[in-house]
C-alpha positions in Angstrom: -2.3 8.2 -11.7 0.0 4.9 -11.3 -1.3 1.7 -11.7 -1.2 0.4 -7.5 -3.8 3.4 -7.0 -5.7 2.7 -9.6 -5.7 -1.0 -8.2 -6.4 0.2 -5.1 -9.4 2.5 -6.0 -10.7 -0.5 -7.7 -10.4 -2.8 -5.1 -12.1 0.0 -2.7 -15.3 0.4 -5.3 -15.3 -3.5 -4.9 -16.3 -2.8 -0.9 -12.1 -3.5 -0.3 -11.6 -2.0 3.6 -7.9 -2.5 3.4 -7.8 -0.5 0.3 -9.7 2.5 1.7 -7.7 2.7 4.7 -4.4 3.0 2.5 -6.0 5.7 -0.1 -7.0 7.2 2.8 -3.5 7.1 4.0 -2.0 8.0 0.9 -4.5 11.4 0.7 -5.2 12.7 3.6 -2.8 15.4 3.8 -3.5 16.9 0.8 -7.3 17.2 1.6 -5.7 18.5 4.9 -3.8 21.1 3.3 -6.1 22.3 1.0 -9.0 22.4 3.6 -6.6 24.2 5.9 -5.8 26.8 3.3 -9.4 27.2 2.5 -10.9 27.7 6.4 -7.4 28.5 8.0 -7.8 26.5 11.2 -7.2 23.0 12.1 -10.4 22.1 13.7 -12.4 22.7 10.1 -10.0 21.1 8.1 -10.0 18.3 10.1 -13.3 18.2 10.0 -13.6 18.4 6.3 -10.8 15.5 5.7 -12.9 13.6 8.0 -16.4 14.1 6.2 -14.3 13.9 2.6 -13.9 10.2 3.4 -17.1 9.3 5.3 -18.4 10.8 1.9 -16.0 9.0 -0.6 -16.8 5.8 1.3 -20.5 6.1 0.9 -20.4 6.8 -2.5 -18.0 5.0 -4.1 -20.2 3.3 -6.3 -21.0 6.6 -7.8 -17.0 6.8 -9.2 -17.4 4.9 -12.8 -13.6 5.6 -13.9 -10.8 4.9 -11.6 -8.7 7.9 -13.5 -10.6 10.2 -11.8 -10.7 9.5 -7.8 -8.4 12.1 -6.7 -10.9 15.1 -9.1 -13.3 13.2 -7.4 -11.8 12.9 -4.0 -10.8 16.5 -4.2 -14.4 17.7 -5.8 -16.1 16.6 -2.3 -13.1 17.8 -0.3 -13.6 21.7 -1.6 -17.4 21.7 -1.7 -17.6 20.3 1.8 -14.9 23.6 2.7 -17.1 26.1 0.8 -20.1 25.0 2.5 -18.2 25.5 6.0 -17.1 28.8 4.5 -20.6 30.1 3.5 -22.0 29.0 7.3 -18.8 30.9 8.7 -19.9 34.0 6.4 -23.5 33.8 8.6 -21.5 34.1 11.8 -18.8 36.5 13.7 -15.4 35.3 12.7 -12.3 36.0 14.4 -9.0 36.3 12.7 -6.8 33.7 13.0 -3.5 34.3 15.4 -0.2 34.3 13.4 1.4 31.9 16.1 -1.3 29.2 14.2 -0.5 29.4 11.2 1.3 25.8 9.7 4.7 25.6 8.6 3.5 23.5 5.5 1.2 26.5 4.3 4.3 29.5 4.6 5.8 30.2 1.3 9.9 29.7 1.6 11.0 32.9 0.8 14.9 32.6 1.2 17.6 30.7 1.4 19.5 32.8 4.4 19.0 32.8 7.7 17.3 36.3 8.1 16.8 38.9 11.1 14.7 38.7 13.5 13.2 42.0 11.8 13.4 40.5 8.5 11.2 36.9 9.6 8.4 39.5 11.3 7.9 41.5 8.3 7.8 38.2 5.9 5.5 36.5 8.8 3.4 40.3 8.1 3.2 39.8 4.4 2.4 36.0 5.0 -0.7 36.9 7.5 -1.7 40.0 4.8 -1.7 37.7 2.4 -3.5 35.1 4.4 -6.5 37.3 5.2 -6.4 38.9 1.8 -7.6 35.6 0.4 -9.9 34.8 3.0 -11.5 37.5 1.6 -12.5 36.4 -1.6 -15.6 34.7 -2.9 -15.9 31.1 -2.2 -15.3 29.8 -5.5 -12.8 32.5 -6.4 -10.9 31.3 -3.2 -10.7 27.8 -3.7 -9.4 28.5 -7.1 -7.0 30.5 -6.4 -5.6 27.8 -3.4 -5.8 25.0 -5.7 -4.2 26.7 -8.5 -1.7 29.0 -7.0 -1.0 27.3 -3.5 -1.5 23.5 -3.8 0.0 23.9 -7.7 -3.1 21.7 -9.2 -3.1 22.2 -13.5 -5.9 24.6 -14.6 -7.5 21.4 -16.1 -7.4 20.0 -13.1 -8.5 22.8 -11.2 -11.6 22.6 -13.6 -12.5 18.7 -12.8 -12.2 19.0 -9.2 -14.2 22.1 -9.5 -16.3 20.8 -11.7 -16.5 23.6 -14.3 -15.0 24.8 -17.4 -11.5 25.8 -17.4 -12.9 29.2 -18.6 -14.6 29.4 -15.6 -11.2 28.4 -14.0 -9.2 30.9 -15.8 -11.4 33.8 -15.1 -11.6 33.0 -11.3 -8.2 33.1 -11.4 -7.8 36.2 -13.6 -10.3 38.3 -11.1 -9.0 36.6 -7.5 -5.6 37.8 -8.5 -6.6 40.9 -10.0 -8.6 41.4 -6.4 -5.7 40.3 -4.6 -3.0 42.8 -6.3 -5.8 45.8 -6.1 -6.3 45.0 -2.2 -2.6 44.2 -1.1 -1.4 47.4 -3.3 2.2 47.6 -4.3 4.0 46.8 -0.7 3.5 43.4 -0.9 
């Protein structure tokens, strides 16, 4: 972490307004992205990058070490998504359109200029993909977007997750295992 965040995170602990309006500028689309890859529609993941802050602001006297406001930051950001997730398992959900899907969370997967019948059956694998991992246990799910999607560090994984990276590793080791088993060898 450089040394104008860390500044920054301790002039927001201090009660700092302009310094919580630029972290809050400075990490917003990465809560974004990870809560969009988590519930896979804008209105949740706006709604969890909105709550992550109302909840970092109103406990910011509970961070002790500036080192760790983005595990922090992120911690609240993921929980807050796997709450939304286990409510959403209570309900009817509807599969997401393909036309929806962001442009920041498709994988590049070549350099050329494809076919049109190419691009539709990469946009396929990207929405089989995409459901495949909605399918997954909360906590398996989240590790495997962190991890594999938003490329966070398996320690890191671990302090935003707040668990071993054991815990991390196995998550990872059966989510992918899952994924392989339910995608089968087409993909």
């Amino acid at each position: 972490m450089s040394e104008e965040i860390k500044d920054l995170v301790s002039k927001f602990i201090e009660g700092d307004q302009s310094a919580f309006t630029d972290l809050v500028g400075r990490y917003k689309k990465k809560v974004y992205s990870v809560a969009y890859q988590m519930l896979g529609n804008q209105l949740d993941a706006d709604e969890v990058t909105q709550e992550t802050f109302v909840r970092i602001y109103n406990r910011r006297k509970q961070l002790k070490n500036v080192n760790y406001f983005s595990s922090f930051l992120m911690r609240i950001a993921t929980n807050y998504a796997i709450d939304l997730i286990r409510k959403r398992q209570k309900r009817f959900v509807s599969v997401e359109e393909e036309s929806e899907m962001q442009s920041s969370a498709s994988v590049e997967l070549s350099e050329k200029i494809d076919r049109p019948d190419q691009i539709y059956e990469k946009r396929e694998i990207l929405r089989k993909i995409k459901q495949t991992i909605e399918q997954l246990p909360p906590k398996q799910r989240v590790t495997v977007i962190l991890h594999d999607i938003e490329g966070f560090t398996k320690p890191e994984v671990a302090e935003i997750l707040g668990c071993p990276q054991a815990t991390v590793r196995s998550n990872l080791h059966i989510a992918r295992s899952k994924l392989r088993k339910w995608l089968g060898p087409d993909i």
